[in-house]
N, CA, C and O of each residue as an XYZ file, in Angstrom:
732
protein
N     -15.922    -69.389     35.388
C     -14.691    -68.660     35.657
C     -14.289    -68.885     37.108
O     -15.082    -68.726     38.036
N     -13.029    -69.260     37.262
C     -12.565    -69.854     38.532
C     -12.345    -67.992     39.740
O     -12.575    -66.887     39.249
N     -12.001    -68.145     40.857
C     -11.667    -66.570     41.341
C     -10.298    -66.875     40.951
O      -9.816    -65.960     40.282
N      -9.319    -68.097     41.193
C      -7.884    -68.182     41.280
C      -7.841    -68.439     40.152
O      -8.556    -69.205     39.507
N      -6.625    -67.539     39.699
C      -5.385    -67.603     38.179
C      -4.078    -68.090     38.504
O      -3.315    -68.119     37.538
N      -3.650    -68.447     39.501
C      -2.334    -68.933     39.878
C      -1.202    -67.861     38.948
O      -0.001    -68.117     39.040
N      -1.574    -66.887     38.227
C      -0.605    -65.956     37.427
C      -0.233    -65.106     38.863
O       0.728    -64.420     38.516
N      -0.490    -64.822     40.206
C       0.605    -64.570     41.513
C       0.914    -64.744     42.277
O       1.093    -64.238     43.385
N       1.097    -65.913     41.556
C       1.723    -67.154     43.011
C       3.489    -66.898     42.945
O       4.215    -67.375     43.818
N       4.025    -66.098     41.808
C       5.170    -65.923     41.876
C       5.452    -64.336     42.684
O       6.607    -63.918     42.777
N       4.504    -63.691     43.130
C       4.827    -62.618     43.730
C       4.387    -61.133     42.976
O       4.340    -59.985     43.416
N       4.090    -61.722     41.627
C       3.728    -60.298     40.485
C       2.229    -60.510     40.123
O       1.687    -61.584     39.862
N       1.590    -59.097     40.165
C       0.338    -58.715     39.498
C       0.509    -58.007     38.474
O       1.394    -57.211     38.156
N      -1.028    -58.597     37.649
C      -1.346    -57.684     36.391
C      -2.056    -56.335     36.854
O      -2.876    -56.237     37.767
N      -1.410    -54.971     35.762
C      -2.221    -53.706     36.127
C      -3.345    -53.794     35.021
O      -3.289    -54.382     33.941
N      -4.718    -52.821     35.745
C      -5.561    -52.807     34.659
C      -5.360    -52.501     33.470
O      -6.208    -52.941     32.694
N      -4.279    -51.709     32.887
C      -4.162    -51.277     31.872
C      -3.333    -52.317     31.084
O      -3.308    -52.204     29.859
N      -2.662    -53.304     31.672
C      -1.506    -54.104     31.387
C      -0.486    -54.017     31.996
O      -0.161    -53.098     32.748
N       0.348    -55.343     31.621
C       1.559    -55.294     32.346
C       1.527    -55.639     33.638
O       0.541    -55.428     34.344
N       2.703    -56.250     34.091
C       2.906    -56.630     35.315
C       3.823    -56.159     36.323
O       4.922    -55.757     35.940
N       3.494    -56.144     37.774
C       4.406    -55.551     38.808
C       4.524    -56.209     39.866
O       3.459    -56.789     40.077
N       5.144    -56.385     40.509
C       5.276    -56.718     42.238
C       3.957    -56.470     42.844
O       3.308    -55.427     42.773
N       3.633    -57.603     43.470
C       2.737    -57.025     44.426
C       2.817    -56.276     45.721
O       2.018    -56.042     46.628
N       4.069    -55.986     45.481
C       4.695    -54.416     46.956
C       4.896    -53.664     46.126
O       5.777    -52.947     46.601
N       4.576    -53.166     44.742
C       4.998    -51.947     44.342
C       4.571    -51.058     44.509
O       3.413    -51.251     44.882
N       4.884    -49.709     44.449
C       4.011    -48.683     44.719
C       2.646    -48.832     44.608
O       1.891    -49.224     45.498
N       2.271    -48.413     43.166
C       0.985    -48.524     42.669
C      -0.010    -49.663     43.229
O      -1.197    -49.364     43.358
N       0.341    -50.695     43.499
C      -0.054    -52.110     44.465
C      -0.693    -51.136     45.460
O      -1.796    -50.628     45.258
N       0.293    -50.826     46.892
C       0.043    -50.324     47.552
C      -1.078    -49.108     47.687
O      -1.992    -48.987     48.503
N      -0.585    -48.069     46.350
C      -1.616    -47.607     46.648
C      -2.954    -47.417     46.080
O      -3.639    -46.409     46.258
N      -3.368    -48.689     45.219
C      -4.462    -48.903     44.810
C      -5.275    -49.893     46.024
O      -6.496    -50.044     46.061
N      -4.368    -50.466     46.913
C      -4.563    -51.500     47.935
C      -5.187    -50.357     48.695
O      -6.396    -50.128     48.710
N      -4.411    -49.771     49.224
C      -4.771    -48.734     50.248
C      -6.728    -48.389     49.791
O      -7.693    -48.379     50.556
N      -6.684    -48.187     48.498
C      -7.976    -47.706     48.415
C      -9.113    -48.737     48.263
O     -10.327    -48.534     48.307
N      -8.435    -49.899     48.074
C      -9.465    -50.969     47.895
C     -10.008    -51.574     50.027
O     -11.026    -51.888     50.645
N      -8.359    -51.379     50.325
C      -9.195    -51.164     51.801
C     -10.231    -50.537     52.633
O     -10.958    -51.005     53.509
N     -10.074    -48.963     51.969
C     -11.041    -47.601     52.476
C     -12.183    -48.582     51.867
O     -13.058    -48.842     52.693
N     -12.343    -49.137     50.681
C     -13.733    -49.441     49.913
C     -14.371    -50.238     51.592
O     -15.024    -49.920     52.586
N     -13.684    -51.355     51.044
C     -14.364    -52.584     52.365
C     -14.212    -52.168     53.693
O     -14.401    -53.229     54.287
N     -13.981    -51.263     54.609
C     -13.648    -50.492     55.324
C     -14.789    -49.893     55.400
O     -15.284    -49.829     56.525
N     -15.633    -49.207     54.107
C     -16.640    -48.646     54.627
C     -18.295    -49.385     54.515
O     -19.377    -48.984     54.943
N     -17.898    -50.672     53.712
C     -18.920    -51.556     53.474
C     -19.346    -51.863     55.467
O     -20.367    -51.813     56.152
N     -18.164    -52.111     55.662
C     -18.409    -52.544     57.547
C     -19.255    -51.151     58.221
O     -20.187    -51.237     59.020
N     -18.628    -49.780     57.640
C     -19.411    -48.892     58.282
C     -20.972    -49.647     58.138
O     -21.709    -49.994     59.061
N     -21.243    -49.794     56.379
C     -22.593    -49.656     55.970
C     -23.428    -50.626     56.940
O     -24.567    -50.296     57.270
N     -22.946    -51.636     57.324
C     -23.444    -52.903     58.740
C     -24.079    -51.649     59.741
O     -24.963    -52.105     60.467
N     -23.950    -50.865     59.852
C     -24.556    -50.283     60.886
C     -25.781    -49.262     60.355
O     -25.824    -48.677     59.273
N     -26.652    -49.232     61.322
C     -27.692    -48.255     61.252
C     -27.091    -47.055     60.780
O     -26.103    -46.662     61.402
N     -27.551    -46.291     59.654
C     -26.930    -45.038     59.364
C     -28.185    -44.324     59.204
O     -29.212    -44.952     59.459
N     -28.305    -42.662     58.682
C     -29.038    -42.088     58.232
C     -29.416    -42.415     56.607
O     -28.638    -43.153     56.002
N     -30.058    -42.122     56.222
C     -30.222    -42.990     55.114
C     -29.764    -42.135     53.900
O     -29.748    -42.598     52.760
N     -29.287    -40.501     54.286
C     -28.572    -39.910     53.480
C     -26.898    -40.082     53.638
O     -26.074    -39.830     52.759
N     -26.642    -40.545     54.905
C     -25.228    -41.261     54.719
C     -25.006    -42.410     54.035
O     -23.897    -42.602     53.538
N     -26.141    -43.449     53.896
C     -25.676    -44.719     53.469
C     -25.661    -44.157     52.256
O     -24.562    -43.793     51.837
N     -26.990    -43.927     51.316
C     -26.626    -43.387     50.042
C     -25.408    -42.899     49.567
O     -24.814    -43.592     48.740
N     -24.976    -41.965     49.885
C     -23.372    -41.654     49.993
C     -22.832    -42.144     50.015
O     -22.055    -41.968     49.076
N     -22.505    -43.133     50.791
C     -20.812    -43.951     51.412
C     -21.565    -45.147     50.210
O     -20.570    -45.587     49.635
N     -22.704    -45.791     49.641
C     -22.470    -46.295     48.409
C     -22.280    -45.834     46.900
O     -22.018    -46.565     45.944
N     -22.470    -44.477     46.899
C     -21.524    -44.098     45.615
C     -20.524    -43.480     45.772
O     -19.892    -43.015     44.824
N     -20.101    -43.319     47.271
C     -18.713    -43.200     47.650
C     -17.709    -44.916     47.201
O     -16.554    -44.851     46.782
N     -18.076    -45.603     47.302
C     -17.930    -47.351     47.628
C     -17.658    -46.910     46.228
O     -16.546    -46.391     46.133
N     -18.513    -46.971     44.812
C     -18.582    -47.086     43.713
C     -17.222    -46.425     43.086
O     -16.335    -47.064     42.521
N     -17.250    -44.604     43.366
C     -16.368    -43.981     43.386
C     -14.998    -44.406     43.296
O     -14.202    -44.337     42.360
N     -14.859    -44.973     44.753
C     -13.757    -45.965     44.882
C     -12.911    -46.901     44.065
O     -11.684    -46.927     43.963
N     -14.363    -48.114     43.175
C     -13.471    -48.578     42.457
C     -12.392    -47.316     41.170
O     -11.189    -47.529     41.018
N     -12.996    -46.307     40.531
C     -13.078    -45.562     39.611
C     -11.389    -45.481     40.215
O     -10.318    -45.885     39.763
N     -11.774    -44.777     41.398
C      -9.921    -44.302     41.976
C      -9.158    -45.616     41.979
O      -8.012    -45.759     41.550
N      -9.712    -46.295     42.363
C      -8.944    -48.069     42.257
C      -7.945    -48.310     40.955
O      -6.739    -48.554     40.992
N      -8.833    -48.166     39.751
C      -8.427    -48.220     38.868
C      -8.142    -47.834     37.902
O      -7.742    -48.342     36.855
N      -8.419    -46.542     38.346
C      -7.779    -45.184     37.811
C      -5.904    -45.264     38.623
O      -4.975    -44.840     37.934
N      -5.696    -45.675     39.654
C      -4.287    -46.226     39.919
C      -4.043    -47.283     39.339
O      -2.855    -47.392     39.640
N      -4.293    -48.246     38.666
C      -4.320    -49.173     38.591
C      -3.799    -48.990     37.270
O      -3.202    -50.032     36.999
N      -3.753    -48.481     36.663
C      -3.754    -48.160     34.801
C      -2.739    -47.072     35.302
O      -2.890    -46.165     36.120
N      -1.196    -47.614     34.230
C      -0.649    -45.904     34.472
C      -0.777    -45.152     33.533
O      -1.344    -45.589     32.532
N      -0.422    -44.147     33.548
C      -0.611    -42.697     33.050
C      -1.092    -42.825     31.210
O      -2.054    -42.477     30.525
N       0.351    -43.603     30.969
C       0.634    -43.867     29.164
C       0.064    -45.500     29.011
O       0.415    -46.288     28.132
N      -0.757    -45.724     29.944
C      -1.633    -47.109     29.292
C      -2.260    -46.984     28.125
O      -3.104    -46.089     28.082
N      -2.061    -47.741     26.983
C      -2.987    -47.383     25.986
C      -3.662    -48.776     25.746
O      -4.012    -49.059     24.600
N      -3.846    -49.593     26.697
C      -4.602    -50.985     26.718
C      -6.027    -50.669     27.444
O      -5.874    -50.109     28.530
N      -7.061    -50.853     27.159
C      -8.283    -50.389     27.731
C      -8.506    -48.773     28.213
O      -9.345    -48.383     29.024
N      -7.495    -47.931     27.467
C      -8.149    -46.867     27.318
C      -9.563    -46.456     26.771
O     -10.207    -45.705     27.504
N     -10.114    -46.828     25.629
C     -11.329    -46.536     25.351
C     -12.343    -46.907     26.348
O     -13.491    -46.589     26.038
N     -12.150    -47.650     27.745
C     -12.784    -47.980     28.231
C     -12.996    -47.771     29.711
O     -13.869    -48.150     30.492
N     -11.468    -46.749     29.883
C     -11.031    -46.158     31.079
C     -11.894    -45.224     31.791
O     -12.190    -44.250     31.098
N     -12.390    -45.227     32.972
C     -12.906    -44.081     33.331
C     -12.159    -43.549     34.276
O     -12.047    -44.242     35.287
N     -11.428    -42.194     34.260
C     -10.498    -41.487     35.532
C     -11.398    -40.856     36.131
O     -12.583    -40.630     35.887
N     -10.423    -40.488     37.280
C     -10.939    -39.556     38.689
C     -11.141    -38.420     38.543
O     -10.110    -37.759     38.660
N     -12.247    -37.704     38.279
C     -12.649    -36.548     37.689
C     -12.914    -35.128     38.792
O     -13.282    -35.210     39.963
N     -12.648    -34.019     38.124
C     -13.302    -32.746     39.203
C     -14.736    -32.927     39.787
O     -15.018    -32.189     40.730
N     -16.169    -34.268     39.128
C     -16.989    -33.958     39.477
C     -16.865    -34.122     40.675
O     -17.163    -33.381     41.612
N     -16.197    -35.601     40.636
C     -16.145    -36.628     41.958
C     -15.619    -35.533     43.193
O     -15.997    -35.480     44.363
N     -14.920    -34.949     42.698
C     -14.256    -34.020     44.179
C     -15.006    -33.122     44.731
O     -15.103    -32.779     45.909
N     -15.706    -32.648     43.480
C     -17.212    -31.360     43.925
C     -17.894    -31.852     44.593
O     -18.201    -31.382     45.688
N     -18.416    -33.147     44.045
C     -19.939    -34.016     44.659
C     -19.549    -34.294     46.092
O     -20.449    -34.450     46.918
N     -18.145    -34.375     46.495
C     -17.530    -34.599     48.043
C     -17.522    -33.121     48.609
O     -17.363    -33.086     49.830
N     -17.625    -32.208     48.147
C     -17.107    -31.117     48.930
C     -19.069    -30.559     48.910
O     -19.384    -29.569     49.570
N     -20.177    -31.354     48.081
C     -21.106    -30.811     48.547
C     -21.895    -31.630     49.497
O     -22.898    -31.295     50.127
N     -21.181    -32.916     49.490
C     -22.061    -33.676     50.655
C     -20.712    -33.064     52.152
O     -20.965    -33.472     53.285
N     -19.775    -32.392     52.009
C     -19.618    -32.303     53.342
C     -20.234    -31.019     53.495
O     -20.677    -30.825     54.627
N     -20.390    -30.054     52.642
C     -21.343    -28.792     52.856
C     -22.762    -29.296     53.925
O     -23.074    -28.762     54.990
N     -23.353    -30.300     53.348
C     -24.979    -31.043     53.687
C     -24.544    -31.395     54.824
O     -25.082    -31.102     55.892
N     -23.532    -32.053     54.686
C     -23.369    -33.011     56.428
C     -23.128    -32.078     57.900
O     -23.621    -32.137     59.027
N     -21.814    -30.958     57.053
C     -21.888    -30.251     58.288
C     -22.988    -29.704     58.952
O     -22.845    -29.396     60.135
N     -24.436    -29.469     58.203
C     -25.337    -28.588     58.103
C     -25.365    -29.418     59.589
O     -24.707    -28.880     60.480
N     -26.005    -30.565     59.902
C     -26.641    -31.845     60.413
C     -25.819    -31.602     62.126
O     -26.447    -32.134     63.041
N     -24.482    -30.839     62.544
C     -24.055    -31.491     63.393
C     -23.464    -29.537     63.983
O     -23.142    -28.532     63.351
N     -23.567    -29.799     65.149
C     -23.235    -28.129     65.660
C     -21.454    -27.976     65.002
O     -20.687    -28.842     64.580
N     -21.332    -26.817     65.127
C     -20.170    -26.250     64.817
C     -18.582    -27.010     65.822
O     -18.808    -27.258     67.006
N     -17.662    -27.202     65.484
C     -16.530    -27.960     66.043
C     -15.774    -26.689     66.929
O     -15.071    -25.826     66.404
N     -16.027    -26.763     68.116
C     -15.186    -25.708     68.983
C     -13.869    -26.142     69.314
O     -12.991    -25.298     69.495
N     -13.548    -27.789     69.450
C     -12.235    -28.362     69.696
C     -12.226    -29.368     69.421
O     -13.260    -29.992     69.184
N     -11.014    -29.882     69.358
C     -10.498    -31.214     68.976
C     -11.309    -32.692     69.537
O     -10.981    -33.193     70.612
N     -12.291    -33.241     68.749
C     -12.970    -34.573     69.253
C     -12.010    -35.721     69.328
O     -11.116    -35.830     68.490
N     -12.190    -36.727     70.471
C     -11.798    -37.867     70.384
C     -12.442    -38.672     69.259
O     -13.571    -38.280     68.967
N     -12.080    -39.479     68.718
C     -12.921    -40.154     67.769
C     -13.326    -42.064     68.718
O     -12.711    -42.899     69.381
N     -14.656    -41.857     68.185
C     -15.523    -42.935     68.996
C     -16.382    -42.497     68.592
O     -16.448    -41.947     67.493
N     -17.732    -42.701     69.805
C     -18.620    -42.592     69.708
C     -19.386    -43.968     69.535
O     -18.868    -44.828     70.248
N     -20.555    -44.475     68.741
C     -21.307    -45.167     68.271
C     -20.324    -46.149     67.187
O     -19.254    -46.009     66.594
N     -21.201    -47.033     67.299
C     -20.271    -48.756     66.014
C     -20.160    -47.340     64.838
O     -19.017    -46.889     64.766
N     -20.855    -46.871     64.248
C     -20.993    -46.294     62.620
C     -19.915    -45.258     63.199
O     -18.795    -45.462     62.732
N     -19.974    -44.466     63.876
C     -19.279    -42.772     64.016
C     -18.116    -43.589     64.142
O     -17.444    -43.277     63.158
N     -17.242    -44.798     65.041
C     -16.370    -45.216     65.114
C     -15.542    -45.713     64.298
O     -14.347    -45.429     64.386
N     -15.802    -46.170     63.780
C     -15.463    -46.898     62.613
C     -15.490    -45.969     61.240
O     -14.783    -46.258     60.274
N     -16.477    -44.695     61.253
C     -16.354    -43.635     60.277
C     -14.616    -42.999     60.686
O     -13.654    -42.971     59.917
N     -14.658    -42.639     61.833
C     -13.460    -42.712     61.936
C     -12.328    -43.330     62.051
O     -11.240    -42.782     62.228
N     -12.590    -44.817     61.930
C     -10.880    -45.829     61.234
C     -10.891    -44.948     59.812
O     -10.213    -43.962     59.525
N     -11.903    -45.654     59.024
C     -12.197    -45.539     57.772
C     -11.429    -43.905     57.483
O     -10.728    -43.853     56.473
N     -11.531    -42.774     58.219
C     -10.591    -41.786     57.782
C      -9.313    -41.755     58.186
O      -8.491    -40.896     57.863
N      -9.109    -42.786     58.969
C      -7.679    -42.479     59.163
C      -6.923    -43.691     57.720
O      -5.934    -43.682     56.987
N      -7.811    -44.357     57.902
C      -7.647    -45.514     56.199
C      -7.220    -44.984     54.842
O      -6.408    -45.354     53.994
N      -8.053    -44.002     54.954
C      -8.095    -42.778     53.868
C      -7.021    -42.138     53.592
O      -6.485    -41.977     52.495
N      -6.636    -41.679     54.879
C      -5.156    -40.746     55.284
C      -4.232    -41.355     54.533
O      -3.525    -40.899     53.634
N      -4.358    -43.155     55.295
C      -2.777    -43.698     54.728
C      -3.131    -43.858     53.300
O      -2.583    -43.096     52.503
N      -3.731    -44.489     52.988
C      -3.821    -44.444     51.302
C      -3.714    -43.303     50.542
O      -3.278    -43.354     49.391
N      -4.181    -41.943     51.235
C      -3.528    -40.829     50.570
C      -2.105    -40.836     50.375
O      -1.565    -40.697     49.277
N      -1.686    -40.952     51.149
C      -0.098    -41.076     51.936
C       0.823    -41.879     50.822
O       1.831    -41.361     50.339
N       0.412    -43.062     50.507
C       0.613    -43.738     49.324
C       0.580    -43.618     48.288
O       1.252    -44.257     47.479
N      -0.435    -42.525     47.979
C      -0.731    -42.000     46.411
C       0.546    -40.816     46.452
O       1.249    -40.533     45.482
N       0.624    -40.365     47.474
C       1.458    -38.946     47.618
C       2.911    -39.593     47.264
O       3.852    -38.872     46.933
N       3.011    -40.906     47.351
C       4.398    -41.458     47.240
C       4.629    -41.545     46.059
O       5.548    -41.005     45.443
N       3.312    -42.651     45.422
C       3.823    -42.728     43.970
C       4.020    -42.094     43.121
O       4.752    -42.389     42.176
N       3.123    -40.595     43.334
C       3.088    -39.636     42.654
C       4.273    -38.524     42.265
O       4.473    -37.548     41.542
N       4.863    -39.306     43.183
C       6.454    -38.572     43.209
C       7.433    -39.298     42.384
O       8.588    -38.906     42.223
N       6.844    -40.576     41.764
C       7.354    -41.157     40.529
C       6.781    -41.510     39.677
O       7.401    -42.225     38.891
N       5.583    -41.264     39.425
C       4.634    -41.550     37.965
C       3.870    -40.450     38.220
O       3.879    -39.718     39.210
N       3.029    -40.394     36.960
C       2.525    -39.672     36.732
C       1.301    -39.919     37.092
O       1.174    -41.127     37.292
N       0.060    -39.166     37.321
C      -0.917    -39.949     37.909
C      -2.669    -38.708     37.314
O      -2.459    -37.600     36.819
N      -3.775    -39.103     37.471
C      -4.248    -37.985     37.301
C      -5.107    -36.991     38.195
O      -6.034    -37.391     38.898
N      -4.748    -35.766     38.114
C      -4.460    -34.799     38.880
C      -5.527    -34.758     40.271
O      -5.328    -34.376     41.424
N      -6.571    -35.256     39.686
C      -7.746    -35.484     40.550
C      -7.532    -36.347     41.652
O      -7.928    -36.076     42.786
N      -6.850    -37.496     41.320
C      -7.155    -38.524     42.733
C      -6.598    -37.867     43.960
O      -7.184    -38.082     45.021
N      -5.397    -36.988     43.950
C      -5.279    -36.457     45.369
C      -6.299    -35.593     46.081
O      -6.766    -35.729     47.212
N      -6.504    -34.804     45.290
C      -7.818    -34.152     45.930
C      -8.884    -34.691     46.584
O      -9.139    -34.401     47.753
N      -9.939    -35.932     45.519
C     -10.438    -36.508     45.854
C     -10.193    -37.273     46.790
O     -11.281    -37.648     47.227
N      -9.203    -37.819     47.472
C      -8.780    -39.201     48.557
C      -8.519    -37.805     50.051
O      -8.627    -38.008     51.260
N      -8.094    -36.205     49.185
C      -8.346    -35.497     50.669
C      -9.364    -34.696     50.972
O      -9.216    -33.915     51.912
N     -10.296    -34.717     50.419
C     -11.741    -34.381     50.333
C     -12.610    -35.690     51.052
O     -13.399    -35.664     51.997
N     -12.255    -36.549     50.422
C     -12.748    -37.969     51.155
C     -12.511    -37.839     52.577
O     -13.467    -37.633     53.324
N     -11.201    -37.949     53.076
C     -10.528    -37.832     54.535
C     -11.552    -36.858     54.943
O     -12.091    -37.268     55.971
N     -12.029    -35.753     54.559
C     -12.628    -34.475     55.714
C     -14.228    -35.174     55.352
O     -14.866    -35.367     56.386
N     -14.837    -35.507     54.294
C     -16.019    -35.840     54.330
C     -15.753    -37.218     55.733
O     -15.778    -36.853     56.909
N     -15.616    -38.089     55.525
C     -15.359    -39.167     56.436
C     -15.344    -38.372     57.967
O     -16.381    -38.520     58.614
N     -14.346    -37.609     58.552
C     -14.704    -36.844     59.621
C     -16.163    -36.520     59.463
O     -16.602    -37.548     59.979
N     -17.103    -35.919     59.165
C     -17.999    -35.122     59.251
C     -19.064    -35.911     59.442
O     -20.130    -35.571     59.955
N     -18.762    -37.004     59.014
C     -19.796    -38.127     58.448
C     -19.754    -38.991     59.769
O     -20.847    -39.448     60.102
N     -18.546    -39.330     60.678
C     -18.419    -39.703     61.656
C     -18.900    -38.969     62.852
O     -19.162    -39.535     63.913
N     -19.024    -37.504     62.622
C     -20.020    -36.439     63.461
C     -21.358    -36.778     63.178
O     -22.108    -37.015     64.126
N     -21.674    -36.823     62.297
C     -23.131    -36.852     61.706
C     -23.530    -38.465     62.118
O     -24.658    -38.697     62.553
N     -22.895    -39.162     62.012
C     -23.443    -40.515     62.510
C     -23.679    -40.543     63.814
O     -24.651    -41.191     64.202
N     -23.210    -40.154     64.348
C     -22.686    -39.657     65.990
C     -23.982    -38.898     66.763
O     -24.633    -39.199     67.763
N     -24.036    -37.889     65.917
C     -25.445    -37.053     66.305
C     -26.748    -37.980     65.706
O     -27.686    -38.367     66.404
N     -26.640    -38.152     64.756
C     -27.888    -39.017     64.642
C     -28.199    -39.928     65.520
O     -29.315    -39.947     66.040
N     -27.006    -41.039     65.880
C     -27.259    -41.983     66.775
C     -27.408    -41.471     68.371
O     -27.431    -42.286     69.294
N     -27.534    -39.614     68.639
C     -27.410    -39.463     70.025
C     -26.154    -39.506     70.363
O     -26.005    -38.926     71.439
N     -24.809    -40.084     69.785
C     -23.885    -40.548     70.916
C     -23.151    -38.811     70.782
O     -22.941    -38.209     69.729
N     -22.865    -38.293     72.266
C     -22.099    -37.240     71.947
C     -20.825    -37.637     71.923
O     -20.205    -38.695     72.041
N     -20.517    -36.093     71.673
C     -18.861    -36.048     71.124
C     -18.191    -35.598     72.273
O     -18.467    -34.716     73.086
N     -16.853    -36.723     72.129
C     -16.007    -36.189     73.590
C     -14.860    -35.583     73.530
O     -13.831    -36.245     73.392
N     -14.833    -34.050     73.635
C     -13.899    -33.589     73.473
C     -12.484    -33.970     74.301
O     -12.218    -34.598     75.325
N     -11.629    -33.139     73.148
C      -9.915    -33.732     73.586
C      -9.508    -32.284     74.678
O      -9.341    -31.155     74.216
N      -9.421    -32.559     75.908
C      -9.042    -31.649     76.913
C      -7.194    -32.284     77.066
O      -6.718    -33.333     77.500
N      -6.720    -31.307     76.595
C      -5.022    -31.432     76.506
C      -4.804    -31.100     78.116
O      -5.635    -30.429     78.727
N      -3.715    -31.585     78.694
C      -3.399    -31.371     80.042
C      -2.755    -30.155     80.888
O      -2.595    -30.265     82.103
């Protein structure tokens, strides 16, 4: 099996479910958006992490495709439905209990951090601002298809785990946090 199909060399992609679109269409965009956060955080994984973050950010990675192509398929696809898996309430719980765990790991936030720190904490924080825009994108399309109900949550549950996780990398690696002193 070759990687190239030459089927978008005219400018249109196939969706998972079927059918074809622009490759600037919404849904493009914001399945793109999330396929970026994916590889986005593979670069985090290049760095020394705790070994309860890496675990995470790889079935976070996994997760990912699920939301990938859970956009990817619209709403009334009935082509590989039996085979569809959507973005579910677990996925959003299992995020809201690893940021429960993570915060445990890092003192309480008195003010606004610069984001830096260490290669991993740094880059934990692109990776949420990555997050942001691809939310941002889902928030668009969603204002013209239908979509399922979960992926927003999940992509803003993601955004605050990603902060926390960029604390927690941060403290693990020693590097402190430099607060934002407004003028």
């Amino acid at each position: 099996m070759r990687i190239y199909t030459r089927t978008g060399d005219d400018g249109e992609t196939g969706l998972f479910g079927g059918g074809r679109v622009q490759k600037d269409a919404l849904r493009v965009e914001a399945y793109g958006g999330v396929d970026e956060l994916n590889a986005l955080l593979g670069v985090v994984r290049t760095n020394p992490l705790p070994q309860s973050l890496d675990a995470a950010l790889a079935r976070i990675q996994g997760d990912l495709f699920v939301v990938g192509a859970d956009l990817a398929t619209p709403a009334d696809s009935k082509a590989k439905a039996e085979r569809m898996v959507r973005t579910d309430a677990a996925m959003v719980e299992r995020l809201e209990q690893d940021i429960d765990a993570a915060e445990e790991t890092v003192s309480p936030l008195q003010t606004f951090i610069l984001p830096g720190g260490g290669a991993a904490g740094a880059t934990l924080h692109h990776a949420r601002t990555v997050c942001r825009r691809a939310e941002r994108r889902v928030v668009t399309l969603a204002q013209q298809e239908e979509l399922t109900p979960q992926v927003l949550p999940y992509l803003n549950r993601l955004s605050d785990l990603l902060f926390v996780f960029a604390r927690a990398a941060n403290a693990a690696a020693g590097h402190p946090e430099q607060p934002w002193h407004p003028r």
